[in-house]
Each structure stands twice: as C-alpha cells, then as structure tokens.
N, C-alpha and C positions, 0 to 999 in steps of 0.2 A: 257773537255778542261783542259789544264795542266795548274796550275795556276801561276810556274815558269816560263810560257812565258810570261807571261800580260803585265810586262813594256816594250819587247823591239814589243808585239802588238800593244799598245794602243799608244807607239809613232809612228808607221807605219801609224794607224787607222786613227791617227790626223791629217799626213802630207797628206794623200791621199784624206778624206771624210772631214775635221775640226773638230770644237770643241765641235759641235753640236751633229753628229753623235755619237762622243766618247761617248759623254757625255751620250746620249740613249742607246749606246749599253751594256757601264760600268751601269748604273741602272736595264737594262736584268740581268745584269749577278749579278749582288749584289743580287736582289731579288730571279731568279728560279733557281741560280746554286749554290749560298751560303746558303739561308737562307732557301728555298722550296725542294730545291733536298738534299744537304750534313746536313743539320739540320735535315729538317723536316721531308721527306721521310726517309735517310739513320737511321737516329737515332731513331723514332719513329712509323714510318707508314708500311718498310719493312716488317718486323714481322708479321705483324696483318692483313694486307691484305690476303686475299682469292681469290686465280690465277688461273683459268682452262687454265693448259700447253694443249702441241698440242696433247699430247696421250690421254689425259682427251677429249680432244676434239672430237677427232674422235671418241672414245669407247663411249661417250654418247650423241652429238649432232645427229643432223637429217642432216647428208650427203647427199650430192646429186650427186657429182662429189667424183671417187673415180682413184687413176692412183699410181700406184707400183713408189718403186725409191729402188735401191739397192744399200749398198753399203756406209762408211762415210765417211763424210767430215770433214776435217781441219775446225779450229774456224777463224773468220773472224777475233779475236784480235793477239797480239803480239804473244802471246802463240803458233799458230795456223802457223806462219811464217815457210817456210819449210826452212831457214835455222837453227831452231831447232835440239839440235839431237833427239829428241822424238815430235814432233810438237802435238799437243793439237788436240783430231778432237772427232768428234759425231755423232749421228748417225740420220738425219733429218726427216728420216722415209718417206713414201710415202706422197704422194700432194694429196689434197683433197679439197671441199668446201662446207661448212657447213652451214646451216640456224640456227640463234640466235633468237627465239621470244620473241617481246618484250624491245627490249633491250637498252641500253641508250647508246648515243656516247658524251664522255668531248670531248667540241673544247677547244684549236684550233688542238688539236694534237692526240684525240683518249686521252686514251685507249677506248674499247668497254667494256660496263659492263651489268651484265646481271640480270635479276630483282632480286636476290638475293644479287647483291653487288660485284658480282665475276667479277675479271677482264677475260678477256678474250686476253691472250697474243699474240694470232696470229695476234691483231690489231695493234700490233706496233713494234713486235720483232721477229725474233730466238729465239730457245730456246737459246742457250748461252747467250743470250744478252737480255733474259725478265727480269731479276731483274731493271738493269739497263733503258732501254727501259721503261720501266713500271715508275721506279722514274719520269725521265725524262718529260716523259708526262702529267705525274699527276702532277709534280710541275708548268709545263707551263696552265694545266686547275687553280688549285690552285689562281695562279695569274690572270687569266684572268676573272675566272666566282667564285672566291671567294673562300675563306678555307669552309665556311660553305656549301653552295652548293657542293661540289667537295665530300667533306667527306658522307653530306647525298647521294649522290649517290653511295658513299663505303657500306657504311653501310645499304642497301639494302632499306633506306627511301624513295628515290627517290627525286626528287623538280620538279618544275616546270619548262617544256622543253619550249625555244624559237622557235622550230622548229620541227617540224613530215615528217616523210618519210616513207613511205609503204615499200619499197624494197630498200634495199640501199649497199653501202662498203664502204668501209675507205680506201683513197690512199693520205693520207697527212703524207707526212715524217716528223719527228721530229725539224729536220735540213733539210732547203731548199735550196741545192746545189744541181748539176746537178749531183753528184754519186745519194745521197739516192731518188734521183726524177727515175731516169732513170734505176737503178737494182735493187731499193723497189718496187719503188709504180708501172711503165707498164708492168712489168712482170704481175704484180696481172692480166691483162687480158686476159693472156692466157685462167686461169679457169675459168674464168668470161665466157670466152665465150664456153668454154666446158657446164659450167653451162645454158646459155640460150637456146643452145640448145636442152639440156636436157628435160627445164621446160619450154619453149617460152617465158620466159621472163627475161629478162636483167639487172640487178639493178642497180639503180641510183650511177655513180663513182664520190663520194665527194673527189674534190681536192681543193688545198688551194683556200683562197680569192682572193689574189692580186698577183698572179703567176708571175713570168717572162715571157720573148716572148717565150723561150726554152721551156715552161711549155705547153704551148698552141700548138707551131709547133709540138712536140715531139706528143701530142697526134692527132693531126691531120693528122701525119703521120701512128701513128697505125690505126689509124680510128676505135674506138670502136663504136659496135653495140650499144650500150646504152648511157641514157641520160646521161648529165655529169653537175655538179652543183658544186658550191661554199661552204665551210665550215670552216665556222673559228673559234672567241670566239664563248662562247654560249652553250649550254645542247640543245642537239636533241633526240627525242623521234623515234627509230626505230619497224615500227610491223614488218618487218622480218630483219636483220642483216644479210647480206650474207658473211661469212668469207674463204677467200679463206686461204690455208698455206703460211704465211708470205714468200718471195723469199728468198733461203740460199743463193748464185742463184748452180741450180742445173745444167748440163749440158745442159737438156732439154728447161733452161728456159732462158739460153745465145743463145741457138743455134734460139730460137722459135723471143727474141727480135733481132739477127742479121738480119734473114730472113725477119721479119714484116717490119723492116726498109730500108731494103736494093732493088733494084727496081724491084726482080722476089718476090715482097711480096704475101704470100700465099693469098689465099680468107680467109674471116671467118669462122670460124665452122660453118657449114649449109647452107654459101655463094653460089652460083652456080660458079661453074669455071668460070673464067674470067671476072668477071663482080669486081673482086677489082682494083680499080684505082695506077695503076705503080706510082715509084717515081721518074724515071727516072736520077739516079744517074751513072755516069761514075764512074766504080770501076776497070777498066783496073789498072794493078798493075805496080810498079817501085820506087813509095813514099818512101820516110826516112826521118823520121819525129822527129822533137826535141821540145816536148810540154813545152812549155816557163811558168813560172809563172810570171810573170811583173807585175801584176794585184793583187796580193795575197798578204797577209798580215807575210804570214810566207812562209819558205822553197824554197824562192829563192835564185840561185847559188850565191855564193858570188865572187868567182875568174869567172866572165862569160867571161873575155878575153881569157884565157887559156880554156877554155871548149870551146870558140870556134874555134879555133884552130885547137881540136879535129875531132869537127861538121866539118868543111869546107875542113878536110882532107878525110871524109867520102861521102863529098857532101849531111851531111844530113841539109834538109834546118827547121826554125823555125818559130812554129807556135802561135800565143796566142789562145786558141781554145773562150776566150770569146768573140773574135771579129771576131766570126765565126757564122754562125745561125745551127741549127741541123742540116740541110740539108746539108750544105756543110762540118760537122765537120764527119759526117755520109759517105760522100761519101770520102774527104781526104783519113782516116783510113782505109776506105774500098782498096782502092789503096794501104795502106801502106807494104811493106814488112820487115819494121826496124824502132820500136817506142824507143825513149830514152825520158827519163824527170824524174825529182824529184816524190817522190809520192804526189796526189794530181786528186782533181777531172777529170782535161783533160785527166787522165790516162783510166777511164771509157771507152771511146771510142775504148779502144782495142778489146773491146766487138763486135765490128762491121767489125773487120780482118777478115782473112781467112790466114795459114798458115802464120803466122807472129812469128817475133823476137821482145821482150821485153826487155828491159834496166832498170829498175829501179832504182833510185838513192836516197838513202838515208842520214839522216844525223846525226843518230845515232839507234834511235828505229827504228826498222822493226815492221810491219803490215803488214796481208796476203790478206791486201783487194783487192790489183790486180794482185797477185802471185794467189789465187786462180780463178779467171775469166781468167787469161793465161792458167790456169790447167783443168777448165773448156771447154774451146774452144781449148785445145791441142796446144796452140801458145807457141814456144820456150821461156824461162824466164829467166832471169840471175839478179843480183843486184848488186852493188855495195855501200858498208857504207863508206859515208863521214865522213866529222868532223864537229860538230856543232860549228856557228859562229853567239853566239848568235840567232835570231829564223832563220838563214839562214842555206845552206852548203856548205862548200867548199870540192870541188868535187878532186877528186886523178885523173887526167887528165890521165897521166901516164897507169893508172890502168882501166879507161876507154876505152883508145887506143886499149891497147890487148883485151879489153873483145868482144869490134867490130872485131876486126881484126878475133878474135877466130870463132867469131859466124858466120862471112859473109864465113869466109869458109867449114863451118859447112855444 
C-alpha cells in the first residue's frame, strides 16, 4: 500500500464503513504493514531467512506432477507494464507440483516452511514477487500467532501446531479480493487435479476462514475433486504439503480457468465425459461494458459526467461487478466484446472473454496486472493515463473517444 494515499483513504473508508472500521483497519495496518513488514521483516528478517525459490524446488523436492511452459513473461509489477520501452519479464519455468514432508503452514496467510525452517516460496508468491510476498505473510502470521512462535518455526525449532493435516495446499491469498482469490488461489487446481490423478488422492484445499459468498460460488463452480477446509490464525502441522507452482498466470492457466467456468466446462482429470455438471451461462456476444468502481475506496473517475458521455456515445452500458454474484459477472464478460474501467479488481473478469477489447484507465502508475491476462488470453489492449485527483482519476474523455472509435474499427 502506498502510504501517500492514506489520508484521502481513510477519509473515504470513514464516510463509507465509520469510525469503527477505520479505526480496525488503521491498527491492521500500524501493526503488519509498519512495524511487522517495513521494520521488522524489511530491516531485519529479509537477510536471514532461508527460501527454497521454484528452481530449488523442482531440482530437489519429490515432483509428482511435471508440464513444460516455454517461453517469458513480463513481471506483474510497474516494471513489467508494456508500455515500458524495455518492460521487465522472467522466466517462470515449467509448472509442476511437489510433495513437502513434514511441513508447517503460518496462518493466516502461509508461508509453507519446511522442517528445516525454509520458507518455501511457491506458497505465497512468483518469483519476482517472493521477497515481498514472503515479508508480507510472515508479518500477518507475526501478528496473529506471535513474534516468538512465528520465529521458532523460522528457525527450524518448530512449536506447537493447532492443527494436523495428512495431505494438504495453501490457496489463501495474502489480500482477500476477488483478483488474488480468483488468478492466485483456483488456477492452483488445475494441478491439483493433474496431481490426483496421478496419485488417487486429492489434497485437502485450505482456504480462508470467513470467505465472501464469491469465495464459495467461485469454487463451487470449479467443482474441485477434493475436500476443502477453513484455515486462518494458528500453526498447522502438514505430513505431506502438496505445492503446486504459484499461478504467474501462464496462458494455459487463463485459458483452463475461462473453460472451468464458462458452461461447455471440461470434466476433471480422470472425470468420465459428461458426467461434470454445466453452468449454464448465456455467453452469446454484443456486451460493452464500463466496470464502475462506486464501491472502492480509491481510483474512482473523478469527472464521471464527461466519461459518460463518452459511454452512452458508445452505448457502452455500466456495471458494479460487486453487486454481481460470479455467475453472472462470469457470464456478462463472457458476452463482452469491449471492457473499459479504471484498473482495479472487476477488471479480472476479462479473464472470462473470448476475443475481446480492453480499455484500461489509469491515473498515473501503470501495472501489468491486466495488460498481462489480456496478453495471456490474446484479447486486444490499449490504456489510457489519467491525471491523479487525489486517490481518484480524471479521465482525458477526449482521449478515450478516439481510443474506442480506433479500436471498434479495428
């Protein structure tokens, strides 16, 4: 979180949730983001920690699932933005999934660590993004189950687990928005189910405690073969850790969650034909779609008279995707042939197009987090940089007009 936004968030935060809210959410972020992540881990703990990155991982764990990817990717940060003139990329390496024995999982958020004390990055990050990823989650266990438990499980001492799991994985995102819920944590079943296959058995998918309803329909729509359980504060004791490669997301793993969710959803690995249950979503195409943030705390349009203006010149109509359930945000986009909106989670759903136009609208920093998912799924992309207005943007209306007009005749 950029810490120059805070006072024009936590007055939004106030007039939307009160005083109450603020007031819990400002003590989160004093504790794991000041004093736990930017103290404690950055200044102190980085260094000293012992990581098995993903190459480490495959070269010496026990593989079971193993699947080629060729070819790199751009970074999910600023760096990675293709309007860069050298945009930042890496190289993800093939997908795989690994058996950890033994191993301990910090709630509420990962990481996985391994009886020596080593983290194990694939339980919370990319590689670009394990340094970070890795702080992140340690300073939210930190706070929840304690400095001294948190550390002896670093340091290869171990403590005393609240909870055991014979066969398990980790799909609790860091941050519980419908992005890192829906291109982190249900891609992981792809392999997952490559993996049961394999071995006839499934491992248990630990997702948060107190999920949203989106958390619940979304996996209900994938329909995993395996049991699914709750995992929050707390030290759990794993005798096997099944770690799948964290989602970059790679083409394969856009294309596999558009498929799962959309109504000709494949069977499972091992499934017999026909016997997976449709989701019966109308995805007949015509949609143009304007993903609204109303609901958000930051990055909404500041001039939205003039922007719509634009919209109704276009007849593209607007959506708030949170007052949406997945099923129908799922089937919308699937219809969509022309997505515009600020960047921000409802942009995820592009993920669900077919041959689609992207808008992005920025309001000053660019991110490649749905530049790359449009690049991924081969959907047309374009952007356009605002002006920041305070944590909103006002959008160059002007400058949008042509970019639709460019693209529809495209």
């Amino acid at each position: 979180m950029e810490l120059g936004n805070l006072p024009g968030r936590a007055l939004r935060k106030y007039r939307t949730d009160g005083g109450r809210e603020l007031l819990r959410e400002a003590r989160t972020l004093l504790l794991e983001d000041v004093l736990l992540y930017r103290l404690g881990y950055r200044r102190y703990l980085e260094g000293r920690i012992d990581a098995i990155s993903r190459s480490e991982l495959r070269a010496e764990g026990d593989c079971v699932v193993s699947e080629p990817h060729e070819g790199s990717m751009r970074i999910k940060a600023a760096g990675g933005f293709r309007g860069r003139p050298t945009p930042e990329r890496y190289d993800p390496g093939g997908r795989f999934v690994c058996e950890v024995p033994d191993a301990t999982l910090l709630g509420p958020t990962g990481p996985g660590v391994t009886t020596e004390g080593r983290v194990v990055v694939d339980t919370v990050a990319t590689p670009p993004l394990g340094p970070r990823r890795t702080g992140v989650t340690l300073a939210k266990s930190m706070r929840a189950n304690g400095l001294g438990r948190t550390l002896g499980v670093l340091s290869g001492g171990g403590t005393t687990p609240d909870r055991r799991f014979e066969l398990a994985t980790l799909a609790v995102p860091p941050w519980l928005n419908y992005y890192h819920w829906t291109m982190e944590c249900l891609p992981r079943i792809r392999l997952l189910e490559r993996y049961g296959a394999e071995t006839g058995r499934y491992p248990t998918l630990l997702v948060p405690p107190d999920p949203p309803g989106w958390v619940a329909e979304s996996l209900s729509m994938v329909d995993y073969g395996g049991d699914v359980a709750r995992f929050g504060d707390g030290v759990a004791a794993v005798e096997t850790l099944v770690v799948p490669t964290f989602p970059d997301p790679t083409p394969a793993e856009c294309e596999w969650l558009r498929d799962r969710m959309r109504p000709s959803k494949p069977a499972r690995v091992g499934q017999k034909a026909g016997s997976a249950r449709a989701n019966a979503i109308d995805t007949d195409g015509g949609e143009r779609v304007y993903v609204a943030r109303g609901d958000a705390t930051v990055r909404r349009v500041a001039n939205r008279d003039e922007l719509q203006g634009v919209l109704d010149r276009y007849d593209i109509d607007t959506y708030l995707p949170g007052e949406l359930s997945v099923r129908e945000q799922v089937a919308l986009f699937s219809r969509a042939d022309l997505v515009v909106g600020p960047h921000g989670a409802g942009l995820t759903n592009i993920v669900f197009g077919e041959d689609l136009a992207v808008i992005e609208l920025f309001g000053g920093k660019q991110i490649a987090t749905f530049d790359r998912l449009a690049a991924a799924l081969g959907h047309t992309y374009a952007y356009l940089e605002g002006e920041g207005v305070g944590v909103d943007i006002r959008v160059d209306t002007d400058a949008l007009d042509r970019t639709i007009a460019r693209i529809l005749e495209e």
